[in-house]
Every structure is written in structure tokens, then in C-alpha cells.
C-alpha positions as CSV (number, residue, x, y, z in Angstrom):
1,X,2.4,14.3,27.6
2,X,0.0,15.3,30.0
3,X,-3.2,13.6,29.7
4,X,-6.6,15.9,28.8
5,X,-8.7,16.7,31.8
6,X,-11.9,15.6,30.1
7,X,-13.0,12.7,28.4
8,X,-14.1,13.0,25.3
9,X,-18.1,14.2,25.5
10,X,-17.6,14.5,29.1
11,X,-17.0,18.6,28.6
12,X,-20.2,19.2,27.0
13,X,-22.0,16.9,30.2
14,X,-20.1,19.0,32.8
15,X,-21.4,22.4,31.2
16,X,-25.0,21.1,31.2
17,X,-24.5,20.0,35.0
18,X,-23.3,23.7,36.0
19,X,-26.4,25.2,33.9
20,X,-28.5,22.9,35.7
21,X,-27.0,24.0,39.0
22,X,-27.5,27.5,38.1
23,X,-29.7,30.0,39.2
24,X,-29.6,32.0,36.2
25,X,-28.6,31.6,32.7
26,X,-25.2,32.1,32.2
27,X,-22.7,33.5,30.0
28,X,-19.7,31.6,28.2
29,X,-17.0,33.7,30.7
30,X,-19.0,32.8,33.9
31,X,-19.0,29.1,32.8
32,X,-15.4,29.5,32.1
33,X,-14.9,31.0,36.0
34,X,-16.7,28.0,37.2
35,X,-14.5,25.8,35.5
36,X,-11.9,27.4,37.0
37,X,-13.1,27.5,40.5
38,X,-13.9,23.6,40.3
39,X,-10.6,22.7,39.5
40,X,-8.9,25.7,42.3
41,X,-7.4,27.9,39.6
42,X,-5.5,24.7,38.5
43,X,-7.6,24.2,35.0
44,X,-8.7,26.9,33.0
45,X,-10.9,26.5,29.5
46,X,-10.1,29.0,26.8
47,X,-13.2,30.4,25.0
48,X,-12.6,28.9,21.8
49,X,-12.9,25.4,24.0
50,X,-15.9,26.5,25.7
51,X,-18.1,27.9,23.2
52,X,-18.2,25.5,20.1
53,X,-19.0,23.0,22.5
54,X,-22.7,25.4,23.7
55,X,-23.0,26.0,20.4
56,X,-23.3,22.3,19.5
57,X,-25.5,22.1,23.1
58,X,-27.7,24.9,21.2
59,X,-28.0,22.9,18.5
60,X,-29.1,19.5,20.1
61,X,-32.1,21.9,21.7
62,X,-29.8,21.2,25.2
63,X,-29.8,25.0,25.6
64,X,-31.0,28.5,25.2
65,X,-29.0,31.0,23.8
66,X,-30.8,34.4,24.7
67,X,-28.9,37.9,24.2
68,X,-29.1,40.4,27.5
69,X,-27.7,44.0,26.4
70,X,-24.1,43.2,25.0
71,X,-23.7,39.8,26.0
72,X,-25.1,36.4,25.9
73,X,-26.6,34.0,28.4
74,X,-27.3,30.1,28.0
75,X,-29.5,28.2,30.1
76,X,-30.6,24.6,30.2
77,X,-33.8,23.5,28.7
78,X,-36.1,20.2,29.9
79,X,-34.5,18.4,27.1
80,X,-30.8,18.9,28.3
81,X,-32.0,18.5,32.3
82,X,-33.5,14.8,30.7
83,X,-30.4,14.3,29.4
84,X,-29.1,14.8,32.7
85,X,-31.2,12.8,34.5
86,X,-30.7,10.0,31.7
87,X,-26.9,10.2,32.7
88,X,-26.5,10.9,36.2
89,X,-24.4,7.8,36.8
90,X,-21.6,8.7,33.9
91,X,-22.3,12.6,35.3
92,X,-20.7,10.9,39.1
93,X,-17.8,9.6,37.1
94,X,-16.7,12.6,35.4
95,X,-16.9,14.7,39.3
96,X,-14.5,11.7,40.2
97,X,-12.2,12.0,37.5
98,X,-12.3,16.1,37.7
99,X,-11.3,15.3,41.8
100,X,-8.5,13.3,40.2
101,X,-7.5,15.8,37.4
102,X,-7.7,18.3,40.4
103,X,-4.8,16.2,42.3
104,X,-2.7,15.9,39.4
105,X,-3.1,19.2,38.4
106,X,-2.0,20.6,41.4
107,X,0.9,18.2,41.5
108,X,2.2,19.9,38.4
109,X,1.5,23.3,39.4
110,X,3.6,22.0,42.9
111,X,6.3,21.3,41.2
112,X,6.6,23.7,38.2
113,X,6.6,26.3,41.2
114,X,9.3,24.7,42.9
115,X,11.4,24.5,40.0
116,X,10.8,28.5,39.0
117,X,11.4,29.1,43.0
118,X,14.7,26.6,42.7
119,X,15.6,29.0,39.6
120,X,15.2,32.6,41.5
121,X,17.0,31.8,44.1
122,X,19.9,30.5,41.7
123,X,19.6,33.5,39.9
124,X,19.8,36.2,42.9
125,X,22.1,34.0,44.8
126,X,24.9,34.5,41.5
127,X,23.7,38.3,41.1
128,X,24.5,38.6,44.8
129,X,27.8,36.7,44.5
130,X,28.6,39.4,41.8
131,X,27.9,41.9,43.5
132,X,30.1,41.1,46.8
133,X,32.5,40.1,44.2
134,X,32.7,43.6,43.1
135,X,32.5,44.9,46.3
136,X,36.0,43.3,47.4
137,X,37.4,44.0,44.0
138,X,36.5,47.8,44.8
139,X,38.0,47.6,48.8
140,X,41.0,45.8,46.5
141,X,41.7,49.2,44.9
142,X,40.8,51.7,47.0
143,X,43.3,50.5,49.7
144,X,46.0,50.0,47.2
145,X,46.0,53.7,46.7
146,X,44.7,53.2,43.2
147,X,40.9,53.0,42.9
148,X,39.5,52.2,39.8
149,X,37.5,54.8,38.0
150,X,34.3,53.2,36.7
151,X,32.7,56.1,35.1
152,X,33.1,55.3,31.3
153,X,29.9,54.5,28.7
154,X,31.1,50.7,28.0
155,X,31.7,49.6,32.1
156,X,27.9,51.7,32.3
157,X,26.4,49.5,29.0
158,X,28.1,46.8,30.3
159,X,25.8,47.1,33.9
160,X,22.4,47.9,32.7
161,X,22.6,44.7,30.0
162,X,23.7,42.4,33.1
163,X,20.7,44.2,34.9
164,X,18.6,44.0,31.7
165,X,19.3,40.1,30.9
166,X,18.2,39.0,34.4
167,X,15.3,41.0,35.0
168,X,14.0,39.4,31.4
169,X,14.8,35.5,32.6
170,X,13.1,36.4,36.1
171,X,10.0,38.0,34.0
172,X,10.2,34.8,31.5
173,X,10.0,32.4,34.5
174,X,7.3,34.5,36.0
175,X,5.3,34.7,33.0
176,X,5.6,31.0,32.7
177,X,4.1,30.2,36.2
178,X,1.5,32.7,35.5
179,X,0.0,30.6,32.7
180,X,0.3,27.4,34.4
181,X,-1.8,28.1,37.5
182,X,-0.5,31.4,39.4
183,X,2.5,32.6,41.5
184,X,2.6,32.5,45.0
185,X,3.1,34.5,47.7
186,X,6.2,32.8,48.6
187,X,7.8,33.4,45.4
188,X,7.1,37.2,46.1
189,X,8.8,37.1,49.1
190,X,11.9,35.0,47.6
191,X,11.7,38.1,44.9
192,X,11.2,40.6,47.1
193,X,13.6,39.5,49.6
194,X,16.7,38.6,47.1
195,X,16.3,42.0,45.2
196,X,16.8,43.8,48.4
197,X,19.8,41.9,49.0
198,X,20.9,42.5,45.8
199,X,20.6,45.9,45.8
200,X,21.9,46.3,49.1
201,X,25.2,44.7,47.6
202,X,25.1,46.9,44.6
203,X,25.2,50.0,46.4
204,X,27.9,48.7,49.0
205,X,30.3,48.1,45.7
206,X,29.3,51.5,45.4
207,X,30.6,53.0,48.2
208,X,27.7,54.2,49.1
């Protein structure tokens, strides 16, 4: 199970630290983006983590909650900067443990991409094996002076739900990286790259 990347309490110190750093008051989805950038894209809060927690800030008089047009913005007061200042030393442990949760985060997302990489190419290497498959199948045929006629509904079904099937587990895999920190630019390329092979097959088994 992986272990929660704050502390408990240490989530509501961190938000009062990035007030404090602040410029500006801020609103709950621009604290969220901060939390995100901290921890590279690795870690992001969802709002229903993020705002009980400055609503229970708001309460303890540790912030502002002022409404500007259609949203609203927090900012710290003296009381939550002396709170602060009256933790700074447990405020330098939580940046080392986020540097840590940072590592292992990024560890995880390493490998979770690797895996989903190790799986596409798996994937288009059999839909490519298929494909030359059915290319020499076709040569087969056509030089025995007896090509096989492929033009009925079922052989046609049968095609679009092989097509169908994989394009869903790609998209699942996909999907799946996308939640846990983001696909890469390599793993477009891998994509890119096999469909083209693919498809390059295809149409040879074609004739085409």
C-alpha cells in the first residue's frame, strides 16, 4: 500500500506556507496547481482534499475567505503567519519529506510507465504478427490459383471487433497512466510508430 504523501496535520501547514509565500490571495484550484508543481506533476490534491482542510484553516481565523466575481480567494492572516513562525522547524521537515514523497513518487510513475510501454509494444508487436500472418496466408492463395474471397459480413464483423478490442486495451492503459502522473512522449512515439507498422501490414494483406 502506498504510504500518504502527508502527515497527518502536515497538509493544512503546507497550505498556509504557500499562502504565506503568495503574492496574492488565492483560490482552492491555484493551491491545487501549486501542489502539483511542487511535487512535478507527480502528486495531485483533489478538491474535496483541499478545501475542507481551508475551511477548517477559516475557521481557526488562519485565513481569509473573500469572494472576487465567481470565485473565491484565501489569504493568510497574522494569526496563521504566527503559526508559521511558531512552526518553522516542523514546516523544514514536511519540505524534506515532500523532496522524499517527490522521489518515490516518481519512482512509481517510472515504472507504471514502463510497464504500460512494456504492454504496447506487446500488443502491436502480436497485431503486427497478425497481420504478416495474414499477409502470407493471402500470397498462400493467390499463387495456388485459388484466392480467398474475404468480402462476406462475418470475416468484416470479425475485423472491426479485433480492431475494436485493442484500440479499447490501448485506451484503458492510456487512461490509466493518465491518472497516475501523465504519458510521455516516448510512449507516443511507441504508439505512433507501431500503428504505422500495423497499418502498413494491414494494407499489404490487402493487396494494396
Amino acid at each position: 500500500m502506498t504510504p500518504p504523501v502527508f502527515a497527518h496535520g502536515h497538509l493544512r501547514l503546507y497550505l498556509l506556507s504557500l499562502l504565506a509565500e503568495s503574492d496574492h490571495p488565492m483560490h482552492g484550484y491555484e493551491l491545487i496547481q501549486a501542489l502539483g508543481d511542487r511535487f512535478g506533476g507527480t502528486y495531485v490534491p483533489s478538491a474535496g482534499t483541499i478545501y475542507p482542510r481551508l475551511a477548517k484553516l477559516e475557521d481557526e481565523g488562519m485565513v481569509t475567505k473573500v469572494a472576487d466575481g465567481r470565485k473565491t480567494v484565501y489569504e493568510i492572516t497574522d494569526a496563521g503567519r504566527a503559526e508559521l513562525a511558531a512552526r518553522e522547524s516542523e514546516l523544514d521537515s514536511i519540505e524534506s519529506d515532500v523532496t522524499d514523497s517527490v522521489r518515490r513518487l516518481a519512482d512509481e510513475v517510472r515504472t507504471s510507465v514502463t510497464d504500460a510501454m512494456r504492454t504496447l509494444r506487446a500488443d502491436l508487436a502480436a497485431a503486427a504478427r497478425d497481420a504478416r500472418a495474414g499477409t502470407s496466408e493471402f500470397n498462400k492463395s493467390y499463387t495456388s490459383g485459388s484466392p480467398t474471397t474475404t468480402t462476406s459480413g462475418s470475416q468484416l464483423q470479425e475485423a472491426e471487433s479485433a480492431l475494436a478490442s485493442f484500440r479499447a486495451s490501448v485506451r484503458t492503459d492510456l487512461r490509466t497512466q493518465q491518472t497516475k502522473g501523465g504519458i510521455t512522449d516516448e510512449t507516443i512515439a511507441v504508439l505512433t510508430e507501431g500503428l504505422e507498422q500495423v497499418r502498413a501490414a494491414v494494407k499489404a494483406s490487402l493487396g494494396r
